[in-house]
C-alpha positions in Angstrom: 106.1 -124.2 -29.7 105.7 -120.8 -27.5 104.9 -118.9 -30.6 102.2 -122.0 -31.7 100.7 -121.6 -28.3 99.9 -118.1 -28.3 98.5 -118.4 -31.8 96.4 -121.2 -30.4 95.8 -118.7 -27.2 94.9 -115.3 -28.7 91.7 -116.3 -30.3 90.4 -118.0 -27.3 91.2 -114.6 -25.4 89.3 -112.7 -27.9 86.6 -115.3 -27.8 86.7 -114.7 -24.4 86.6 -111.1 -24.1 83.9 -110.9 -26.9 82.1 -113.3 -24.1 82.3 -111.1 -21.4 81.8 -108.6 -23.0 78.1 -109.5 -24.3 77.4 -110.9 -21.1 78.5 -107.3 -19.7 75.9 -106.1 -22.1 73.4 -108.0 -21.9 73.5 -107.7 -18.1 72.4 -104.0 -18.1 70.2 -104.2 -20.9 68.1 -106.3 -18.5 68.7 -103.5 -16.0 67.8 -101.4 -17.8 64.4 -102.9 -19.3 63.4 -103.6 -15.6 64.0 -99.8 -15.0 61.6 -99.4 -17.7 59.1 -101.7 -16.7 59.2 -101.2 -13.2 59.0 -97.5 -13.7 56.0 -98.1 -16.1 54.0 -100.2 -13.6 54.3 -97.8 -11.4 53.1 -95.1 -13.3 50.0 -97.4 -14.2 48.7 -97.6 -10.5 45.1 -96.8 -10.3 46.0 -94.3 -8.0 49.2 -92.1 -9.3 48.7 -88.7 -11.3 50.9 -88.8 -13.9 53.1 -85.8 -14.3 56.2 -84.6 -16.4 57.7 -88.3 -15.9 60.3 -89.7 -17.8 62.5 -92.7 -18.4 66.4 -91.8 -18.5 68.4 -94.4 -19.3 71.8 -94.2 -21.3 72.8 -96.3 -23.2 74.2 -97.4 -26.8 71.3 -99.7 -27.7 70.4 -97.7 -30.7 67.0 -99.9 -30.9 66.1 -98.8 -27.3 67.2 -95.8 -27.3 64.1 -95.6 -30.4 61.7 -97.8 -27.5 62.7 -94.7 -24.5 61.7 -92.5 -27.9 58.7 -93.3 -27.8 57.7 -94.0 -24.5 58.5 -90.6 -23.1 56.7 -89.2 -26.1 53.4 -91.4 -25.2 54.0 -90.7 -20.8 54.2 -86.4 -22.3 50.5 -87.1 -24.3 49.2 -89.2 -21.3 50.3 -86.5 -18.9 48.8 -83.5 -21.2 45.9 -85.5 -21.4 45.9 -86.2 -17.6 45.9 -82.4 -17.2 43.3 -81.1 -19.9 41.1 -83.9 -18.2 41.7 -82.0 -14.6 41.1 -78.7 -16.4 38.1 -79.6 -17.9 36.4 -81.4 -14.9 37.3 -78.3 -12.8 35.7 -76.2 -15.3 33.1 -78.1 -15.4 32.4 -77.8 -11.9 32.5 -73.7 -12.4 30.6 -73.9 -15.8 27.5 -75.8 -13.5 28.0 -73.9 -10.4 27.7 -70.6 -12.3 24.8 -72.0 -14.6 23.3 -73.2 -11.5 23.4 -69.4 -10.2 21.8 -68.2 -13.2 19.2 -70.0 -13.1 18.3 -70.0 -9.3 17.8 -65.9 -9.1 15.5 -65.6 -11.9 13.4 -68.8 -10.8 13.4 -67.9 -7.2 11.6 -64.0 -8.2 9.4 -66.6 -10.2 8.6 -68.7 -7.3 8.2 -65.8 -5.0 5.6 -63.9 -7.2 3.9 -67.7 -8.0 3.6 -68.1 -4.1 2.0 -64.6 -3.6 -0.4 -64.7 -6.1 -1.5 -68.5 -5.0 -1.9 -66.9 -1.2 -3.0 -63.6 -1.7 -6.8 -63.6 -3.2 -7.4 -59.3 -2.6 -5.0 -58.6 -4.9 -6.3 -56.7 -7.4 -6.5 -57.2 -11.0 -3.6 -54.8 -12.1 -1.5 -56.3 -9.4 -2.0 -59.8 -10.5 -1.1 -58.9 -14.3 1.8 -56.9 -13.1 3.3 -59.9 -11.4 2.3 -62.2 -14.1 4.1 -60.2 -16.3 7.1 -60.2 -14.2 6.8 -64.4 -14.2 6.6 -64.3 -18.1 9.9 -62.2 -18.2 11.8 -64.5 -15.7 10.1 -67.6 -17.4 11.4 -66.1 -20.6 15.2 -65.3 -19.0 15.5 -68.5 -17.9 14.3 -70.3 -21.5 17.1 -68.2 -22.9 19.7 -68.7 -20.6 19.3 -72.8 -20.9 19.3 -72.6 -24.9 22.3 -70.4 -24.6 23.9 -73.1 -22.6 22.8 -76.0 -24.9 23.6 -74.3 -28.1 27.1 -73.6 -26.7 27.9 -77.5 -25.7 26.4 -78.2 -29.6 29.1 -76.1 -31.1 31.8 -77.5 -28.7 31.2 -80.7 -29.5 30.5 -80.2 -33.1 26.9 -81.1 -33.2 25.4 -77.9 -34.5 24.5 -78.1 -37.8 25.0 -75.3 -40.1 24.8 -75.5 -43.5 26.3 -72.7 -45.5 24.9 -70.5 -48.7 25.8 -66.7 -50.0 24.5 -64.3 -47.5 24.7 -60.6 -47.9 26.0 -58.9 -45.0 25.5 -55.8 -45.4 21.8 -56.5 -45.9 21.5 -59.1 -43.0 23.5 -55.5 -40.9 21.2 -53.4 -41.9 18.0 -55.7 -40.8 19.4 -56.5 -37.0 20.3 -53.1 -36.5 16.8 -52.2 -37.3 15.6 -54.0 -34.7 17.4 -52.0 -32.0 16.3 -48.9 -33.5 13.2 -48.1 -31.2 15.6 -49.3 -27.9 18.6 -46.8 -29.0 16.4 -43.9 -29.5 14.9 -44.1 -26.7 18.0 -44.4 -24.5 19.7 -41.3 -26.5 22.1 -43.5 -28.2 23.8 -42.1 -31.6 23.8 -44.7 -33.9 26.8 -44.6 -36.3 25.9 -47.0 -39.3 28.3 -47.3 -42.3 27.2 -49.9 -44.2 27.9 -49.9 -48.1 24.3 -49.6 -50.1 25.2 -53.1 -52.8 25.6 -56.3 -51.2 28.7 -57.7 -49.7 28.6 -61.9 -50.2 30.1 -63.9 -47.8 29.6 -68.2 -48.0 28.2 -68.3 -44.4 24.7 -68.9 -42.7 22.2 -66.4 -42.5 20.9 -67.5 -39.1 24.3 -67.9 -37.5 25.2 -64.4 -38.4 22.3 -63.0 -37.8 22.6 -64.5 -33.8 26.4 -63.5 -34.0 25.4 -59.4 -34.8 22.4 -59.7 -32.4 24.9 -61.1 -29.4 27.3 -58.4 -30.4 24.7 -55.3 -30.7 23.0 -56.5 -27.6 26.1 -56.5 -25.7 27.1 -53.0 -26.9 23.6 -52.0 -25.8 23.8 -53.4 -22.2 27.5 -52.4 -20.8 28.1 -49.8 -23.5 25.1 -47.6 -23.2 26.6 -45.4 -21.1 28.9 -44.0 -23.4 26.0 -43.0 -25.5 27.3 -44.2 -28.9 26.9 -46.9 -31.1 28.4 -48.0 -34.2 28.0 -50.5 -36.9 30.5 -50.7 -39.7 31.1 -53.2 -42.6 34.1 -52.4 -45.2 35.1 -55.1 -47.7 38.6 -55.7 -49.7 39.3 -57.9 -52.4 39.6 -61.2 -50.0 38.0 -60.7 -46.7 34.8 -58.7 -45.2 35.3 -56.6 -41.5 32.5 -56.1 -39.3 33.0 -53.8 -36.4 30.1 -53.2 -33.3 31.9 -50.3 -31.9 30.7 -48.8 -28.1 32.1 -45.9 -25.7 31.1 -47.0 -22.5 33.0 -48.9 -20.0 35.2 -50.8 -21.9 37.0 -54.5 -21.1 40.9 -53.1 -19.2 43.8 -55.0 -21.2 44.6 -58.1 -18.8 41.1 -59.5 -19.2 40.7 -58.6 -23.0 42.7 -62.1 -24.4 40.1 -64.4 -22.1 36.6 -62.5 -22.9 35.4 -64.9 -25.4 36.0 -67.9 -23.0 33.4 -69.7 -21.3 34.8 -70.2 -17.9 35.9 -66.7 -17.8 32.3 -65.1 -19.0 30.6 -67.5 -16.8 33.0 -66.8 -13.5 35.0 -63.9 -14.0 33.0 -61.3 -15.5 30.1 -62.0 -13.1 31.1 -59.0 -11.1 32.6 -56.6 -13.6 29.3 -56.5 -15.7 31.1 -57.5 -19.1 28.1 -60.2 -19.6 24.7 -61.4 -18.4 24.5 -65.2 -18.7 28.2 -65.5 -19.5 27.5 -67.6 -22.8 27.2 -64.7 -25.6 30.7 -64.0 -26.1 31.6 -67.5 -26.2 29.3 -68.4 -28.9 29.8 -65.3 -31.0 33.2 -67.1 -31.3 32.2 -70.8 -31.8 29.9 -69.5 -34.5 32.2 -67.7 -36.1 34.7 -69.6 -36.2 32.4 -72.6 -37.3 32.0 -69.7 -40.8 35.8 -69.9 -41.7 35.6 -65.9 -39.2 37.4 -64.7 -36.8 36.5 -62.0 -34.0 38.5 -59.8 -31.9 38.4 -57.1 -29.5 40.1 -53.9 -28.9 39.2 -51.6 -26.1 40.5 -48.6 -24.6 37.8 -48.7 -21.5 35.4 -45.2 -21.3 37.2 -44.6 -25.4 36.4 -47.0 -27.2 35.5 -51.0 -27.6 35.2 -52.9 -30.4 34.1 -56.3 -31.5 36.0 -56.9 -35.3 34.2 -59.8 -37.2 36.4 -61.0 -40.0 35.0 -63.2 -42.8 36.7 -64.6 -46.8 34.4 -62.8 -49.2 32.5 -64.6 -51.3 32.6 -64.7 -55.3 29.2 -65.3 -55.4 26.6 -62.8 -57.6 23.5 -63.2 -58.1 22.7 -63.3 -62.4 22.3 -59.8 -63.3 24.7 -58.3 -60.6 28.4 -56.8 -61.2 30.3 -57.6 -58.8 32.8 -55.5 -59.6 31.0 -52.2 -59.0 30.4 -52.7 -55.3 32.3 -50.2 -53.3 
């Protein structure tokens, strides 16, 4: 009868124990879930900044050790979105503050020679053209300094449209450097052009390019022109075409040469090193190029030697009648 009893016994003590022990486990999963939620709702407050939170729990629940998976992985995107969102609005802030600068000199001359020539009837007829010339120029500054700005927030966002066709750049090289030809000799500058006589295709946009060589050139021009040298070079392999603008003037020290092409740091912190005028050419040279499958560099050893390195695919494209394969 003792035997019969514990046979009867044991399975109610396993029953038992299996019991408790579910109830044990069910008891801190509910712990832990209100950990979770509670720990959630507090994160969702209106006014809480989310930071590098997370939601440690151990446990043996293999399904919510999946759920803390996941959560973590969506409270790490809401805090990196929490913080590009904080470094964007501040830049924002700069990006207008500095625009905002930019603007205000030139219209202020504006205003100033407006003011004198509404109130000062003896001026004479040379004086009046002078100052009216000096209002077209500042007129014209400020046009260009609010395009640049526009055409910049277009490419960031991807609402530039730029359709692509074969584009010699050597040829297109050859034209905008033409155009600072009467400027350079003038100033002195030796102009070093190597540029291959056949044409070098590349699938890109004439007009883009043409803006990207005219921001590069013009920037050589302004804060390289004391080193008295200029140079233009194209050289093409099998896969890829390199464009170089090359200066010897002041030059761009190492520490700041990773962050020239952004716009917060042309806009704000080249403002009083001289690296750029309206802050915005840089940038776009590298949202165009970029938008043509390029990509631009810099190297600079300051009062050696700078350069601006534009990289594009070259293009398979000939025109009927043309060997390719005898370019050089």
């Amino acid at each position: 009868m003792e035997e019969l009893g514990w046979v009867l016994l044991l399975p109610i003590l396993i029953l038992l124990g299996l019991y408790l022990g579910e109830k044990i486990r069910v008891r801190k999963l509910r712990r832990d879930l209100s950990y979770i939620n509670d720990k959630l709702q507090a994160l969702a407050a209106p006014d809480r900044v989310i930071g590098r939170e997370r939601l440690l729990v151990v446990t043996g629940e293999p399904e919510l050790r999946e759920l803390l998976r996941s959560l973590n992985l969506l409270l790490e995107r809401a805090a990196q979105s929490a913080s590009d969102y904080l470094h964007t609005e501040q830049a924002m802030r700069g990006m207008l503050a500095n625009v905002s600068h930019d603007l205000k000199t030139p219209l202020t001359v504006v205003m100033g020679y407006a003011e004198v020539l509404d109130r000062s009837p003896e001026l004479s007829e040379a004086e009046r053209r002078t100052m009216l010339s000096q209002v077209y120029r500042k007129t014209v500054e400020v046009h260009e300094r609010i395009n640049a700005f526009f055409d910049l927030s277009k490419l960031e966002s991807g609402d530039y449209d730029l359709p692509l066709s074969p584009v010699d750049a050597a040829e297109l090289c050859r034209q905008r450097i033409l155009g600072y030809f009467d400027l350079l000799a003038d100033r002195g500058v030796e102009v070093d052009i190597r540029l291959p006589e056949q044409p070098v295709w590349i699938y890109a946009n004439a007009e883009a390019l043409d803006r990207i060589l005219d921001n590069l050139l013009s920037n050589a021009i302004r804060y390289g022109a004391d080193g008295q040298y200029l140079g233009l070079h194209l050289n093409r392999s099998d896969h890829q075409v390199v464009i170089d603008v090359i200066d010897r003037g002041q030059g761009i020290p190492s520490s700041e040469q990773l962050r020239v092409f952004e716009r917060m740091y042309t806009l704000e912190d080249s403002r009083n090193r001289g690296f750029q005028g309206s802050g915005l050419g840089l940038a776009i040279v590298k949202r165009l190029t970029e938008r043509l499958g390029g990509t631009v560099s810099l190297t600079s050893e300051p009062g050696v030697r700078t350069t601006f390195q534009l990289v594009f695919p070259l293009s398979t494209y000939s025109p009927p009648g043309f060997d390719h394969g005898n370019q050089t």
